[in-house]
Every structure is written in structure tokens, then in C-alpha cells.
N, C-alpha and C positions, 0 to 999 in steps of 0.2 A: 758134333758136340756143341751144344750149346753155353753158355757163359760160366767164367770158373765163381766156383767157392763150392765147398769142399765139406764132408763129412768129416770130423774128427776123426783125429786117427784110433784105429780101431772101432769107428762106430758098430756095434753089430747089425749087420746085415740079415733079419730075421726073415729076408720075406724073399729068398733067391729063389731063383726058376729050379723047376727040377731038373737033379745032375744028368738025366737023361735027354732031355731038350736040350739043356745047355752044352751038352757034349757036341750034340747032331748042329745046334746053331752054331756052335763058333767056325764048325766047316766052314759055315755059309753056304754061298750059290756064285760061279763065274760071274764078276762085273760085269761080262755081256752077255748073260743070258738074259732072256727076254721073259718078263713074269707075265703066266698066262692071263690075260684079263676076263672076266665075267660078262656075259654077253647081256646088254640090258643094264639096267640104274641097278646097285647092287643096296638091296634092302634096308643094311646098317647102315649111321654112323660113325665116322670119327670126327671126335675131338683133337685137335692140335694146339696142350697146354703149357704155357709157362708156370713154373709151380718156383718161382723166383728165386732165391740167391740163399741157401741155408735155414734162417730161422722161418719153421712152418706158417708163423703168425703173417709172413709176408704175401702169403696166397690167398690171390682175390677172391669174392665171394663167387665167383662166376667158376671160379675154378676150383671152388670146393664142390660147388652145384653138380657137376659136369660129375666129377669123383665119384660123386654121390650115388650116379646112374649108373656107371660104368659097367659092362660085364667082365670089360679085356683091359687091361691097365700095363702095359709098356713104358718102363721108365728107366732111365739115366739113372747111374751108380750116383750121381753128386745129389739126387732126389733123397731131403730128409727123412728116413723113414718114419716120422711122426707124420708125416704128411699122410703116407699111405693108411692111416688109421680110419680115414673117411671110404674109402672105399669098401662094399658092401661084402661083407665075410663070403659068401659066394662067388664072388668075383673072383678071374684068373688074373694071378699078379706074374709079371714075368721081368726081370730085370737084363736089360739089352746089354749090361756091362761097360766095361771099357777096356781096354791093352794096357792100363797101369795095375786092374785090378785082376790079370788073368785070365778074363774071358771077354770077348766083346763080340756084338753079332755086327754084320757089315750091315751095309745100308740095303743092299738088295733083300735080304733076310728079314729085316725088319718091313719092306714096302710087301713081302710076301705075306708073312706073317698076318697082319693088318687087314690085307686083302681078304686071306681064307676068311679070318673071324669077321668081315663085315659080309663077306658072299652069304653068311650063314645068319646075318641078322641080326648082330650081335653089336652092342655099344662099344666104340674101343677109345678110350682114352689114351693117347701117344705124350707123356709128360716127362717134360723138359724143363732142367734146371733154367733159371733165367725167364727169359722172353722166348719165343721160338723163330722170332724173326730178326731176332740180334745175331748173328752166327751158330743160330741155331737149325741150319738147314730146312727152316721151314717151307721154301718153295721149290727145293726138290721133294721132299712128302708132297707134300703137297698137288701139284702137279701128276705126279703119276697115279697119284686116285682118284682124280677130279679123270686124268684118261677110263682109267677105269668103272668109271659111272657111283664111286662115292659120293656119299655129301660130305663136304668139307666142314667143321666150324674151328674158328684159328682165334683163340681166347688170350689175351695176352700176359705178360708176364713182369714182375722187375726184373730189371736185367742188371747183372752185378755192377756195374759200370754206374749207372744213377744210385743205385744201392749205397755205394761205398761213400756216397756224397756227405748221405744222412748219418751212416755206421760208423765211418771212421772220421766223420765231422770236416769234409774238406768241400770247401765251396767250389763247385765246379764251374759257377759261373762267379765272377764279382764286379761290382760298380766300375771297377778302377783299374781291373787288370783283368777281365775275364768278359767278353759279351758274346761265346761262343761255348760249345762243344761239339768234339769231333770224337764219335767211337772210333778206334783202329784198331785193326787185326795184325798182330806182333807176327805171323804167322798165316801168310797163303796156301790153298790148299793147291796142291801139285796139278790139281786137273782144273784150275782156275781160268777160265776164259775172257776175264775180265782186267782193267791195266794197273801192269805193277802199281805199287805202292810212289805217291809223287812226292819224296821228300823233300826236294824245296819250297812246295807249297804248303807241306806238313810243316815244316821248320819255321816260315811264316805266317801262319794259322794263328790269327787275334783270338787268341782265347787257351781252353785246355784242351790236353790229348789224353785221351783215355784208350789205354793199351791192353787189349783183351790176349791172351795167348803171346805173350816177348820173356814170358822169364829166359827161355832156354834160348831166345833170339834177340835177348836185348843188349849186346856187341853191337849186334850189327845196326837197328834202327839206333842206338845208342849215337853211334859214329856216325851214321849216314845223315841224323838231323846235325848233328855239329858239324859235320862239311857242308850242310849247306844254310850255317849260318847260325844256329841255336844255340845259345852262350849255354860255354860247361856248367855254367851255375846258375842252370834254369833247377827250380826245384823241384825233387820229384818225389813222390811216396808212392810204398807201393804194401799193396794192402790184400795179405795173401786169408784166404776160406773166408771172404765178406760174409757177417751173421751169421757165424758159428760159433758156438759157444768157446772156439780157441783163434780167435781172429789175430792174426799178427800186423801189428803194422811198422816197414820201416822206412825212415825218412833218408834222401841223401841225394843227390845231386846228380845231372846228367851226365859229367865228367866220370861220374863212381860211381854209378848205378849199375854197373856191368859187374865191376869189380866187388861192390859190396855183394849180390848176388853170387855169384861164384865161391867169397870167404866164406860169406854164411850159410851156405850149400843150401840154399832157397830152393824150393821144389817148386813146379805148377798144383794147385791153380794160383791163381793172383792177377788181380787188375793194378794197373799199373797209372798214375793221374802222373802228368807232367805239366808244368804250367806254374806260371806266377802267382795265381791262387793256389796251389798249393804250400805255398809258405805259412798260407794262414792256418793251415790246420792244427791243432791243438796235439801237443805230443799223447795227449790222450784220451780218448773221445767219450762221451756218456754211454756207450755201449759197453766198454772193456773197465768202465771206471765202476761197474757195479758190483757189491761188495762182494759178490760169490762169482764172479770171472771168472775163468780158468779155473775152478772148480767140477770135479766130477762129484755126483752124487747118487746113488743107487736110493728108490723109494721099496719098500719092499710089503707094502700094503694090496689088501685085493683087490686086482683090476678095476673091478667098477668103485674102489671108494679112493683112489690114485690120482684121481685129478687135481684135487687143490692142492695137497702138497707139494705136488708135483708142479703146478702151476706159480707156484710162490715162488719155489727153488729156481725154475724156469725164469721167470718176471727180474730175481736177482742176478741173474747173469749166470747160474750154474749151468753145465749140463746136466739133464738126469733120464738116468738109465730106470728102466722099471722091472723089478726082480719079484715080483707075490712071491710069500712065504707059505702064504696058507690061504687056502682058497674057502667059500662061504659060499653054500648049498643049501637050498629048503633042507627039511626033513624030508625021511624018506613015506614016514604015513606023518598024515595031518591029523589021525583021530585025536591025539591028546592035546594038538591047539584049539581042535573046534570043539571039544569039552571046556577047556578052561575060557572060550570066548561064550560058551551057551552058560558059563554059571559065573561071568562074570559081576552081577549084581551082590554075588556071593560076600564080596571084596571090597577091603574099605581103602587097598590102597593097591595100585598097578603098577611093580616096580621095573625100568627098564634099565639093565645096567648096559646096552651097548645102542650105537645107529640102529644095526645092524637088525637088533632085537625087533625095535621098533621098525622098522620095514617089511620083516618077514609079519608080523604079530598084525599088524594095522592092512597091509595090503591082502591077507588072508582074512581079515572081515571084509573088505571089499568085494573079495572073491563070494565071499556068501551073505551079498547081499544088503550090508550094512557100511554104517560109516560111524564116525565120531559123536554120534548121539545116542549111540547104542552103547558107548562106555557110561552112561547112568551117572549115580551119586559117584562113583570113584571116583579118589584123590589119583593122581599122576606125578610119578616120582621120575627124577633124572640124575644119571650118576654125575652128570658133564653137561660143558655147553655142545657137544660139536649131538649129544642124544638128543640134548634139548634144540637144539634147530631140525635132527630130522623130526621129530615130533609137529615142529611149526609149519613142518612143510606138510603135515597133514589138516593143517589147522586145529591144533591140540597144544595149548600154554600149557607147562608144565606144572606143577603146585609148588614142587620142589625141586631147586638143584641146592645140594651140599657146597657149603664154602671149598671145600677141597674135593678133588675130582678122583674119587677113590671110595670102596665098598666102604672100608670103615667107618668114612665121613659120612657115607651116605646112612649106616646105618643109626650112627648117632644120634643124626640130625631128623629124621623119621620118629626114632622114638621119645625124644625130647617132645615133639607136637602132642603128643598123647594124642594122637585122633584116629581111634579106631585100633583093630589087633588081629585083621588080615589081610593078608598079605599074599599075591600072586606075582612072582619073580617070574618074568620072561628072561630068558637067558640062552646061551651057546650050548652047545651040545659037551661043553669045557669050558672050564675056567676056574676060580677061582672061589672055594663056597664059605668065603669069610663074611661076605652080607647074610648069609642064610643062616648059618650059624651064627651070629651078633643078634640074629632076631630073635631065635629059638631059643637063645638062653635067655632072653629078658621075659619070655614066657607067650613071645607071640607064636600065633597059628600059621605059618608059612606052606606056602604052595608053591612047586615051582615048574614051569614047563620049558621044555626046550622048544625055539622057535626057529632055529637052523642049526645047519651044520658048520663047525669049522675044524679041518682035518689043513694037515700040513701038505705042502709041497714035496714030492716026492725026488725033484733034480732040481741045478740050477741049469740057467740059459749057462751052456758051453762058452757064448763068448763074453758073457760076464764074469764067470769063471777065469776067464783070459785075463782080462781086463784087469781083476784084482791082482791075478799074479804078477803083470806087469806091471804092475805100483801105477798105475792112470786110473784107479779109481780112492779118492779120497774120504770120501763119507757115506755113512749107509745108515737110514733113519731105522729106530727099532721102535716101534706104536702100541706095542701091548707084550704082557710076559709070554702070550704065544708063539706072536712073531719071537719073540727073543731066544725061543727054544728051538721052533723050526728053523732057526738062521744058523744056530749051533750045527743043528744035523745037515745042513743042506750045505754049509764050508767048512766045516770044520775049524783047523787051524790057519787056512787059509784067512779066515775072518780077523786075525788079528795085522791082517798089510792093511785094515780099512779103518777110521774114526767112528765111532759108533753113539752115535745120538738117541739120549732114552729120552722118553715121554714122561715118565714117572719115576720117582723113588721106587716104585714097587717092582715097575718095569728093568729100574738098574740091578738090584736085590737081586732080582734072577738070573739076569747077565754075570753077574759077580758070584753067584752059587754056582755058575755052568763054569767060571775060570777068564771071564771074560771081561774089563775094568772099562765103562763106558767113558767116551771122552769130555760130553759136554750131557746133563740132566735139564732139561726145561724145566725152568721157573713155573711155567703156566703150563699144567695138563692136556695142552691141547695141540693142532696142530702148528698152527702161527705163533705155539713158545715153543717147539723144535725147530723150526727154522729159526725165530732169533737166536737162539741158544748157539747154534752155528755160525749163524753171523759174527755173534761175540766174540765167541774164538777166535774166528777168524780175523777180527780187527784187532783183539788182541794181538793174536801171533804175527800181525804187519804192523803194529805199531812198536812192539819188540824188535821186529829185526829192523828197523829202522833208527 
């Protein structure tokens, strides 16, 4: 096992080995059984990666690179699953487990495994939370592939131990009381060939101790540094799932450090800093101090349009879970867009009321041929800013966005310009036909095409389903009155254990029609006034309880 910090509890696990491998692996293979080796340099190889200490931002570029290639991807239960998102959708994911979480393969299982999929030429990424050469058995992997005529590459990792410096703000080294660091293993392993632990010289040791694996053994190095000499009022913090969105950190002394662990029924994982620099640490670090900490938050937008809100909520210290309500699909025939883009000169104005529109609508001239000079004299209308950026992203200014980010406005503000009186509405295969009708009765000529699909979600993930029941998820964003319907059918009454953040007046209206009372409404129709909107709240409701 390589270095602790930890998935939140309950993280969903989407990406486990199948129950029939995982059954056959957790047998294993006799510790001395001898794994057959491959006769000759064995084609593939592996990678041996550190994929660092919880939050995925911490993995190096070299070990995203690697992910990238991968065919065979073996990973640690403490491996963020947002991490595993770089890996290429065909790629076999297999998770090795662990004995806290039910299943764990042994080490022979694992050097076998590795072996098959490289005998056969296949890329295998072996990714480890941490570093892989911090107590991460890197040089036993190691070593018996390199017998076996593998190529080896060992890409490194942060390891929770330096991690916690930055995370929980504790200077590991300092001017005046620190010119050292010493990793230590709170925990030898049994078949250890190497000399015990020297706590006299640990006890002596000008600088910090960094204590990987002592929760369940810190008694004993506890006492063992104080008989030989370690004053009980050496400070100690110990700083349990480093960079994860629920990092706990507690502060207490070498005297108590046994005993606080034991009251507050402290579990593994946890790095543990001892040393006179640790008095400097700050009872609360800029990691935990961000306004959405310990927050859970479900995005529940389409896959591909999930990242920035999701990024924000992320950046603020939330966790966030990813639940699509409704998934977005071309059309199933394209004849009725490539009529409306063959008679678009027709039109004096090209209204897109979603991204979305705009992507299907624009990348399907692409497809045939054309680009952004082929929309003519038409004027370009945009319901929002977040339409009006995908639009720029095809290099198309908009002519118009609406003061307010809503069909009405938009229709208003259209027809105040007097310019012109047709109109080609790109739009969802659903929605709402309050623009179209606001046109039609001022006496304009409207056209409208649909330019994708968007159909709802048929299940939720099982273990976000869990998650809600178990009151560990707090907020769940709602982005359009679609979402807000498929959220209805997909939890039901479930949906009311969560805080439900609308995007819109319009978006709450139907929240509140289905029986549902939104908790916080964005100022600003977009995404970055749903997340403040949250924030607010939330600094409200901590400035109240205080």
C-alpha cells in the first residue's frame, strides 16, 4: 500500500473490476508460488505511477501522459476516481482493492496479472496513490518484472507526507526549529528484512517526523520516542485523507496523541507530523478554509458541458459528485438542419436559444463543408452569455444578447430592433415555446429546427442514490427546467434530503410546480451565479451559527 489519504467516505466507486475477476482475484496465488516468467523481453510496458495524495489536480503531467496510453490501468482503492477519467474509454480498469474495503488482490496476483497483459503487449499502467517509492512497494514490482524481461518506467508521485506540508499548512522544515525531514513507517511489514525502527535516534532527530501508517500504532512509537528522550510536549498534528475534499486535521501533543486518537476513534489513513515545526501550523489551513469545504455537491448537467461548474465547485473546496439528468444527442436525420442551413440567406435573424444548439447547428456546417461566412447578412441572436461564448468559440460575435437571460427577454429585445421579420430558431428537441410564440404573435415569420436531442435520464448512479439517503450529499445544482423535471423522476422524494440551486426564475417556477421549493435562485443566469448563489448561503448560514 502506498501513502494514506483517502476517498471520502462513501466516494462512489464507478469503475470496480468485474465481480467475476474480483471473486477469482481475491483468492490470489500461494506466496510461494513462483510466477511463470515469459521467455525473452516481454513486448509491453509498464508504468509504475504515483497518482499523489487525493485531490486529482496533484498528478504530474507525466502521469497523466502515461494514463493517456494506457491499455491495462491497476489501481489502489485511495486512487481518486476523477483521476481515472484520463484513461482512454477502452482501456481495462481493474481496481486491486484493499482488506478495509472487502476485496484486495495480494501482491503475487497483481505481479501476475501485469505480467499476462504485458506478455501480450499491452501498456499497463500500476497506479499508486502517493509516490510508488515511498512505501509504496515499488521495488518489489518492480524487480520481478524487470526478471521477467519487462521495461520498467517508475514516474513519480506526491507523497502524502510532503503533501500535508502544503494542505494542512505545517512547515516541515523551519529556520529555527526544523533543518531536517524524516519519513517513518508507524508500521513494519512482518516479512521485513531490514533493522527495526531506532528510536533513539528518531527521538533525536534535528528536525520533523513524518509518520506514515501509526494511527493504529501510535501507543507504541508514541512511548517509545518518550523513553528515549522526546519531551511529551513535542507538538504533533496529524492530518487524516490529505486533499480530500473532507481533510481532517487534529492538533495535540506526543504525551496525548495515543490517547486523543483512541477518544476520537480516528481511523487510518493519516499522516502524522511530530516536531517543533509543527506548532507553527495554522489551526486552519487555506485548503479547509475555502468557502465550500466539506461540502458535498451533485452537478447534474451533461457530461460533456460538467466541467466548469463542476471545476468552480471543485476550486471552492466542495466535493462534487456528477449525476446527468439528461443526456444531448444529435438528431436522429439531419435532413431538416441541412435544409434550414441550405436556405439560410432566407433569414434575417438566427436565433440560438441554447450552447448546445449552437454546437450541433455550427459543427453540422462544418460537416458540409462550410464555416462562419456562409451565415451571410444574418443578424445572430443569443439567449445568455454562457450561448454567447460557445458561439465565440466558433468565432461568431453575437449581435444580440437580452439584458436577462430568458426567452421572454430575448424575445422582446429582438423585436424592439425592428430589423427584419424572419426568424430561424435553432433549438432542443424540447423546451419551452414562449420565444416562438412572443414572435408569432407580434406577426413575425418564424422557423424553427431542432438541432439535437435532449431525452432524460432513465436511472440514477445507485451510489448517489446512497449518498442522498445518507444525508452526505448537500446540494444539487438545477440548470434548466429540464433538468428540473428529469431530477423530479430520477429521485423522487428523495430529492428533498438535498438543497437545490436553480439557475433561473423560470428554472425555480417548475421546481415549485413539481412540489419542490428551491433553496438558493442565481442573481445571474449563468453558471458562476449558481455557484455564488451557494456560496451565499453558505456564508450566511456560518455567519448565523456563529
Amino acid at each position: 500500500m502506498s501513502d494514506f489519504s483517502q476517498r471520502p467516505d462513501g466516494q462512489p466507486d464507478l469503475d470496480s473490476p468485474d465481480p467475476s475477476r474480483q471473486k477469482t482475484a481475491s483468492k490470489g496465488a500461494p506466496e510461494n508460488e513462483k510466477i511463470p516468467l515469459p521467455s525473452g523481453p516481454a513486448p509491453g510496458c509498464v508504468f509504475l505511477v504515483g497518482a499523489g495524495p487525493g485531490d486529482p489536480r496533484l498528478l504530474t503531467l507525466w502521469a497523466a501522459e502515461a494514463l493517456k496510453k494506457a491499455d491495462v490501468v491497476l489501481y489502489d482503492y485511495l486512487v481518486d476516481p476523477r483521476v481515472l477519467e484520463l484513461v482512454p474509454p477502452g482501456a481495462e480498469r481493474v481496481s486491486v482493492g484493499h482488506h478495509s474495503v472487502g476485496h484486495h488482490w495480494p501482491q503475487e496476483t497483481i505481479n501476475r496479472y501485469v505480467l499476462e497483459a504485458v506478455a501480450q503487449g499491452r501498456t499497463v499502467v500500476r497506479l499508486k496513490s502517493g509516490d510508488p517509492v515511498v512505501f509504496g512497494r515499488q521495488a518489489d514490482e518492480a524487480e520481478v518484472l524487470r526478471k521477467a524481461g519487462a521495461r520498467v518506467v517508475i514516474i513519480p508521485g506526491i507523497t502524502a507526507g510532503l503533501a500535508v506540508g502544503a494542505l494542512g499548512e505545517i512547515p516541515l522544515t523551519h529556520a529555527k526549529f526544523a533543518s531536517a525531514v524524516a519519513l517513518v513507517t508507524g508500521q513494519q511489514s512482518h516479512g521485513s528484512h531490514g533493522e527495526p525502527l531506532n528510536y533513539q535516534s528518531l527521538a533525536s532527530f534535528p528536525g520533523t517526523l513524518v509518520i506514515y501508517m501509526g494511527v493504529r500504532s501510535a501507543a507504541v512509537w508514541a512511548t517509545e520516542l518518550m523513553r528515549h528522550g522526546k519531551l511529551a510536549d513535542t507538538p504533533v498534528v496529524l492530518v487524516r485523507r490529505c486533499g480530500w475534499p473532507r481533510q481532517q486535521t487534529v492538533f495535540s501533543t506526543l504525551g496525548e496523541i495515543a490517547t486523543v486518537i483512541e477518544s476520537q476513534g480516528i481511523k487510518p489513513p493519516a499522516v502524522i507530523v511530530v516536531g517543533e515545526a509543527a506548532r507553527h501550523a495554522p489551526r486552519q489551513s487555506w485548503f479547509v478554509d475555502r468557502p465550500l469545504f466539506g461540502r458535498c455537491c451533485v452537478v447534474t448537467r451533461p457530461e460533456h458541458q460538467a466541467d466548469k461548474i463542476r471545476d468552480m465547485l471543485w476550486n471552492l473546496g466542495a466535493e462534487v459528485l456528477t449525476q446527468p439528468a439528461v443526456e444531448i444527442t444529435p438528431p436522429p436525420d439531419w435532413r431538416d438542419v441541412d435544409a434550414a442551413i441550405a436556405k439560410r440567406d432566407a433569414f434575417d435573424w438566427l436565433v440560438f436559444s441554447s450552447a448546445n444548439g449552437v454546437r450541433f447547428f455550427l459543427e453540422r456546417m462544418e460537416q458540409l463543408g462550410q464555416d462562419a461566412r456562409a451565415l451571410g447578412r444574418a443578424k445572430i441572436a443569443a439567449i445568455g452569455p454562457g450561448t454567447a461564448e460557445e458561439l465565440r468559440r466558433f468565432r461568431i460575435r453575437p449581435d444580440l444578447v437580452p439584458p436577462e437571460y430568458r426567452a421572454e427577454s430575448l424575445a422582446d429585445t429582438i423585436l424592439s430592433r425592428g430589423e427584419g421579420n424572419r426568424y430561424l430558431l435553432i433549438r432542443a428537441s424540447r423546451g419551452r415555446p414562449t420565444l416562438a410564440e412572443t414572435l408569432s404573435r407580434a406577426g413575425a415569420d418564424v422557423q424553427q429546427v431542432v438541432a439535437y436531442i435532449n431525452r432524460d435520464i432513465e436511472a440514477p448512479h445507485p451510489e448517489i442514490v446512497a449518498r442522498i439517503r445518507e444525508g452526505s450529499v448537500d446540494w444539487m445544482t438545477v440548470t434548466s427546467s429540464s433538468i428540473a423535471r428529469a431530477l423530479v423522476k430520477l429521485f423522487g422524494e428523495d430529492l428533498r434530503q438535498v438543497k437545490l440551486a436553480s439557475i433561473s426564475p423560470i428554472t425555480s417556477s417548475v421546481l415549485r410546480e413539481l412540489g419542490f421549493e428551491p433553496a438558493v435562485e442565481a442573481q445571474v443566469y449563468t453558471m458562476a451565479g449558481i455557484v455564488n448563489a451557494i456560496c451565499e448561503y453558505e456564508r450566511r448560514t456560518n455567519t448565523n451559527a456563529s
